[in-house]
N, C-alpha and C positions, 0 to 999 in steps of 0.2 A: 704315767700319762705322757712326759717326753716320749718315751719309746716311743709310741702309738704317734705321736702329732710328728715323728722324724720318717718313720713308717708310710704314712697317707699320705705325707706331702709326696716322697716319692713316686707314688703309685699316681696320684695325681699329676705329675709332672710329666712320666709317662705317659698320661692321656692326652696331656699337649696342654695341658690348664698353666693358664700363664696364673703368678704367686700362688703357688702350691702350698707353700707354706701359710699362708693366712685363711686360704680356701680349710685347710685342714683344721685351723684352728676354731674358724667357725663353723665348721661341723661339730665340732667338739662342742661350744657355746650353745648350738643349737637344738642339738639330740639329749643332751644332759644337764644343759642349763649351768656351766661353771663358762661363768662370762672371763673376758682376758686378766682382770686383775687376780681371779683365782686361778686360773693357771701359772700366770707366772709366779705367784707366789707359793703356789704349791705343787712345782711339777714336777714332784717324784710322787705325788697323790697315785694309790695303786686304782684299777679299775675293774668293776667288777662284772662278774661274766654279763647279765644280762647289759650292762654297759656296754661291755666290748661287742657284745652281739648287737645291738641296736645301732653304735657309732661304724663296724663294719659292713651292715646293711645301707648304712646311709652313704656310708664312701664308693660303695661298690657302683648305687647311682650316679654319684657324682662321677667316677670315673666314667663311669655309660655317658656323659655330657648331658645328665636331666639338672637343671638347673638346681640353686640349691631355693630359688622361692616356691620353688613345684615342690620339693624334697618335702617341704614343711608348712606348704597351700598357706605364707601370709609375707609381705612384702613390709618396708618402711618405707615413707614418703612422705614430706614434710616434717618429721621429724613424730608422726603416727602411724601406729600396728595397722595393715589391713589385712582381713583373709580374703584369701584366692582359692579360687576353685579351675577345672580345664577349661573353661569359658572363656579365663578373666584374663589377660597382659597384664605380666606383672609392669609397673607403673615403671618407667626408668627416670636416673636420677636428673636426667637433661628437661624431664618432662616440670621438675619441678619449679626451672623458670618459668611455665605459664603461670604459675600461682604466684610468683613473684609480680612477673607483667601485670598480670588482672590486677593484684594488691596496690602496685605503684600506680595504675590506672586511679584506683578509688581515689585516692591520697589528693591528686588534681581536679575530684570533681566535690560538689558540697550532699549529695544524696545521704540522709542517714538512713535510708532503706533499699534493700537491693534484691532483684529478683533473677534470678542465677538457675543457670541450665549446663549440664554436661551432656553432649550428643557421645552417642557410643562409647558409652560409660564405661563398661566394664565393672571393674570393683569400685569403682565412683570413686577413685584415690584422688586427681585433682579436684576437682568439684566439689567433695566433701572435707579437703584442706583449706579451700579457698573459703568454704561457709563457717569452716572452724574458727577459723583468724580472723574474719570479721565480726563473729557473734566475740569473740577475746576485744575486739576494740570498739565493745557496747552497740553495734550494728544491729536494724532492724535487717535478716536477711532472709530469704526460703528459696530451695533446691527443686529443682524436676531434674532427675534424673533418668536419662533414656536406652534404650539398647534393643539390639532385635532378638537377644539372647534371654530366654528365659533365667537360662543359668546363670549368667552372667549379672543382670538383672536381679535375683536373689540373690546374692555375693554382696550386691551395691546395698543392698533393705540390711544385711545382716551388720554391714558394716559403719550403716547410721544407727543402727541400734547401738552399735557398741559405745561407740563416738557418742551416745545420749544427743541424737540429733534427729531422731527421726519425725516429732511432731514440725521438724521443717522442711521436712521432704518429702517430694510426690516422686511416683515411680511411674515411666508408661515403655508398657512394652511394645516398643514401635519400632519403625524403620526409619532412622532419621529426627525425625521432625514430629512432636505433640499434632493430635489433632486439633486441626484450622478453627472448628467450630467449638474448642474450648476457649478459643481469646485470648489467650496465653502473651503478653509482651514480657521484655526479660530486658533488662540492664547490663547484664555481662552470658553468654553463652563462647563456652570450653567447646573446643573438642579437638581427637587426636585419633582422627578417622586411619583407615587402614590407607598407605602409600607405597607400599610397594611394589614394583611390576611383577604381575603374575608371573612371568618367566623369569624373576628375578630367586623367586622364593627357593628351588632347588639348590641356589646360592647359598645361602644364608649358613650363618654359624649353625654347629647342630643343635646346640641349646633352643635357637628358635626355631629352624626347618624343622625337628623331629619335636619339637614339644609344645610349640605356640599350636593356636588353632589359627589355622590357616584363613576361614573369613575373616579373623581380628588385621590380618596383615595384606590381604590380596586386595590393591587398588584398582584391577582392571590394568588391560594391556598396557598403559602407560603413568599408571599410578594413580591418575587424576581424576577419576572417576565418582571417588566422594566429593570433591572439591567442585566439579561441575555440578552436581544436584545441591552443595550447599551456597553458590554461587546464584542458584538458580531462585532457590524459596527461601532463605533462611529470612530476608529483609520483611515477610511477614511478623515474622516475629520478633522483630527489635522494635526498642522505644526509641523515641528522638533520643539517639547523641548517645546509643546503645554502641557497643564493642562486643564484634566479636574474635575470641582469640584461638587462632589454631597452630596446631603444629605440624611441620611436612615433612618431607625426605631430601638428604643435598639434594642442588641442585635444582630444587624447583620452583624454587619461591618466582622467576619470573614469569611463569606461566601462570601460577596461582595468581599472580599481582594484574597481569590480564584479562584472566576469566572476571575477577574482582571490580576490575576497573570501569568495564562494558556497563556494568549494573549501574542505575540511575539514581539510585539512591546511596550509592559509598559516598562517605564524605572524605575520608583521611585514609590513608594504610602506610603502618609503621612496620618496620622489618626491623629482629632479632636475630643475631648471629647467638653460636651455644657456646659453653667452655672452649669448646675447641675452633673456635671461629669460625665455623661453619653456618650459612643462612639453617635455621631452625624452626622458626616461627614469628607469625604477621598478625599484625594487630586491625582491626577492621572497622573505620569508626560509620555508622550511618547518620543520614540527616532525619 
């Protein structure tokens, strides 16, 4: 099994994968299930052909730069399993300060009920983390989860099922925003719309130029393109003293802070800078 994990990381390392050595290791973890404690402690463990056959098909992708949560269609986030499908962005770990933000949010207000929306869901990973953690601290709370993605969409149903969460969640397959004439108000609404400039995407590392799907990422010629239509209607659907929390791309939050600001009904907007100190995401409180 050393061989093999001295072996991949090379070929890895060749492909320009920065820690090659730990990429390899969790291919290993992931194609055959011997998590790090059993490898290190047994890694003269021999491997067996169909083994070896299954963990060199998986490195061969990972050399091609297919990510390794495409490799295995399921992601961690918040500290839960989600499956992913081509539809779905796998969730990134930066994302998982919005669930932070919203949580800290609850903490400063008296609500023991919460009514909670993620716009362009995806695999509903924050949204269904954020519903997790509060039903853990005896919260009354229920989910819409939204997306224009059928696929996508089912990914999100599959993975309240698993999560034993789904008599809290409503699903609508939309563009944006529940239909008006359901009445729908919400206390906290997620989302982590696509921002990137269209010309931007040929850019991109190849793990997401060649394997994201590209409506999850294309914001229109200047990014902002979701941020204007959620600027524009989301204040239908807040309750008084409702938040809602997004997250953007460097660099934008002051544009987003003045599309935001125009609106007659914002009451507060709070900015988050990410690990890397970088502006990431704006908290949006309405009257």
């Amino acid at each position: 099994m050393q061989d093999w994990v001295i072996a991949a990381a090379a070929r890895l390392d060749l492909a320009g994968l920065e820690e090659a050595r730990r990429e390899a290791r969790l291919l290993l973890a992931e194609s055959i299930g011997l998590d790090l404690n059993e490898q290190f402690k047994a890694p003269e463990r021999s491997l067996s052909t169909e083994e070896l056959a299954l963990l060199n098909k998986n490195l061969a992708r990972r050399c091609g730069r297919e990510p390794i949560t495409s490799i295995f269609s399921k992601a961690y986030f918040y500290g839960y399993e989600f499956s992913l499908n081509d539809a779905c962005l796998a969730p990134r770990p930066e994302t998982e300060m919005l669930v932070d933000f919203a949580l800290d949010l609850c903490k400063n207000c008296s609500r023991e009920a919460y009514a909670l929306a993620e716009l362009c869901c995806g695999s509903g990973a924050p949204g269904l983390s954020l519903l997790l953690e509060l039903l853990k601290e005896k919260k009354q709370a229920r989910l819409d989860l939204l997306d224009i993605s059928a696929e996508a969409l089912s990914k999100a149903r599959e993975n309240a099922e698993k999560h034993r969460v789904l008599s809290h969640c409503q699903f609508w397959h939309r563009d944006l925003f529940p239909p008006r004439e359901e009445g729908l108000l919400f206390d906290i609404i997620l989302v982590n719309p696509p921002y990137i400039k269209g010309e931007d995407i040929p850019l991109l590392m190849p793990e997401v130029r060649e394997h994201d799907r590209h409506l999850a990422l294309d914001g229109g010629t200047d990014g902002l393109d979701f941020y204007r239509r959620l600027a524009q209607g989301v204040s239908c659907f807040m309750k008084a003293q409702a938040w809602l929390l997004l997250e953007h791309g460097k660099g934008q939050a002051e544009e987003i802070i003045e599309l935001f600001s125009a609106e007659k009904n914002v009451q507060e907007i709070i900015r988050k800078n990410d690990y890397a100190g970088h502006d990431r995401m704006l908290a949006i409180q309405y009257k």
